[in-house]
RODO-2510 file (C-alpha; in nm, 4 decimals, decimal comma):
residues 117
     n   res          X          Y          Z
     1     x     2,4973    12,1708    18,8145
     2     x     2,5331    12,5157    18,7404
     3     x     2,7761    12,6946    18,4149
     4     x     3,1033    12,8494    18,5905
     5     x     3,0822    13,0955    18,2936
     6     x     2,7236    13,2311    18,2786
     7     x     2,6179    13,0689    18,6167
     8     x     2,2823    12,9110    18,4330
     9     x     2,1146    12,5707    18,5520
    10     x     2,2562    12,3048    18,2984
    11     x     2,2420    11,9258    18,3053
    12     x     2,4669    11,7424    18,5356
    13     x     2,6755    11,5116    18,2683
    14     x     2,6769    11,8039    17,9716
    15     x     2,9830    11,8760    17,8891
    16     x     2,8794    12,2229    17,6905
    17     x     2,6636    12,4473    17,8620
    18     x     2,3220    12,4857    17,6245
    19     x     2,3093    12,8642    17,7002
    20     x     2,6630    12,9941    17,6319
    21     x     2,8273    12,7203    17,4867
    22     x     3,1326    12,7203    17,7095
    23     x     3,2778    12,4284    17,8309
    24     x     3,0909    12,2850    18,1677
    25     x     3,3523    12,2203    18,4443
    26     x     3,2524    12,0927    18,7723
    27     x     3,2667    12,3137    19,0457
    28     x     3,4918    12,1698    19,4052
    29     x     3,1911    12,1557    19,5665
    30     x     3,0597    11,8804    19,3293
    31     x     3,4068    11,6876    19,3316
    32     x     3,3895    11,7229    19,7160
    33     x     2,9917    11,5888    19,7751
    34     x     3,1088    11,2905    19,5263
    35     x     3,4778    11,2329    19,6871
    36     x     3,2165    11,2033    20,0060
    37     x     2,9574    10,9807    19,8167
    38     x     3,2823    10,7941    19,7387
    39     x     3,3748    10,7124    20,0529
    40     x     3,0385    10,7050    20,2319
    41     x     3,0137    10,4154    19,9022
    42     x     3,3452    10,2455    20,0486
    43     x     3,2838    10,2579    20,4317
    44     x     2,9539    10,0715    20,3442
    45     x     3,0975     9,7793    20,1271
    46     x     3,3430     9,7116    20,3892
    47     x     3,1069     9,6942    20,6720
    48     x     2,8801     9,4706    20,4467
    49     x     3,2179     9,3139    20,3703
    50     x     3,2990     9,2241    20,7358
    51     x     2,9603     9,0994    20,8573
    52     x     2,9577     8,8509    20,5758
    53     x     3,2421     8,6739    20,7468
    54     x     3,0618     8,7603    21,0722
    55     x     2,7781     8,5688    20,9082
    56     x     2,9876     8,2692    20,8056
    57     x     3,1341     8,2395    21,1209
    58     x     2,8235     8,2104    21,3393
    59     x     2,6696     7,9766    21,0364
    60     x     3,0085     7,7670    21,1039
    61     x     2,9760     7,7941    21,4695
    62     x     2,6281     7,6552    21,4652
    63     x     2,7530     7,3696    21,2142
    64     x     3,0155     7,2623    21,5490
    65     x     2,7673     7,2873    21,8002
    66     x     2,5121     7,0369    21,6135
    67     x     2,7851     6,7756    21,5264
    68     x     2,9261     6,8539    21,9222
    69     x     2,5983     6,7517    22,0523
    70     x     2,5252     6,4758    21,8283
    71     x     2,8971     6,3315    21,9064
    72     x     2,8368     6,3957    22,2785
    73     x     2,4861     6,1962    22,2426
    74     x     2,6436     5,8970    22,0390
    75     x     2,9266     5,8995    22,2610
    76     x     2,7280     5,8372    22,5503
    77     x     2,5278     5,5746    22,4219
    78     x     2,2486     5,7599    22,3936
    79     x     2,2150     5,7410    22,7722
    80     x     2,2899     6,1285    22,8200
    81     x     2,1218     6,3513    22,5367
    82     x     2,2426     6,6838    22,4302
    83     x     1,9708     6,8273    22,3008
    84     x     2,0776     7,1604    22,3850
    85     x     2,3738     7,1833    22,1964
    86     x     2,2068     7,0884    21,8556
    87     x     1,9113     7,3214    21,9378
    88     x     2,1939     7,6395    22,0184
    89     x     2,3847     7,4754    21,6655
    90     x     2,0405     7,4951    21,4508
    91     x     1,9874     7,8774    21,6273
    92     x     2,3484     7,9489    21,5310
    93     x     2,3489     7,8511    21,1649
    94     x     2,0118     8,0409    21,1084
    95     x     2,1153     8,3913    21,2604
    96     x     2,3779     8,3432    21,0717
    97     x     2,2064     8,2566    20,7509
    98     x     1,9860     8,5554    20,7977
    99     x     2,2782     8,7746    20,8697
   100     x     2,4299     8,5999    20,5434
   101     x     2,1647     8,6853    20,3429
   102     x     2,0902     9,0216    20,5082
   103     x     2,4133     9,2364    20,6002
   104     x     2,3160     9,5532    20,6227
   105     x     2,1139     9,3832    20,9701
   106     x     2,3886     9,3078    21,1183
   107     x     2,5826     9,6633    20,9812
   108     x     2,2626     9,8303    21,1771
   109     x     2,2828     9,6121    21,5344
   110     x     2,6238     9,6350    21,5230
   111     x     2,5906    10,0589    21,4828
   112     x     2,2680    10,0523    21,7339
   113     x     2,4845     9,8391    21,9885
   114     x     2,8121    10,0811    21,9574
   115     x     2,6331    10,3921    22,0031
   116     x     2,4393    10,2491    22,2968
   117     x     2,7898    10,1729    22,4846
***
């Protein structure tokens, strides 16, 4: 950050240049790169916001594919086994765990897949 009266390097949060002793104001440059900071800030907690309850939905998906298959299996008497339901339900719930637990991964695909199309 730079005085606006003597033009002088001073500290970013002074509020009194050390050099002149006028009052530091920030130039609209600086509001502008932190209005964009701002929003760049925003943009990002929604995204991460959204593929949290991307996340919960696959981890719930997974959750109705093990119980369908285990249903499906009891159902039958154990005569017909659904294995691969459970299997897909256990594959759902952990993507979606990871996801969970990592959403800026699923920000990225997401970006990677949409600029690919």
């Amino acid at each position: 950050m730079f005085c606006t009266n003597c033009g002088k390097k001073i500290l970013p949060n002074a509020k009194y240049c050390s050099h002149c002793g006028s009052y530091a104001k920030k130039s609209s440059d600086e509001f502008e790169a932190q209005e964009t900071v701002d929003d760049v800030t925003a943009i990002n907690n929604e995204l991460v916001y959204y593929a949290k309850k991307a996340a919960n939905k696959m981890m719930w998906t997974g959750i109705g594919w093990i119980i369908g298959g285990i249903v499906l299996t009891l159902l039958t008497g154990g005569f017909l086994i659904f294995w691969g339901a459970p299997l897909y339900g256990i594959y759902a719930f952990f993507k979606g765990a990871y996801y969970r637990a990592n959403p800026n991964g699923l920000v990225k695909k997401a970006m990677r897949e949409n600029s690919e199309n």
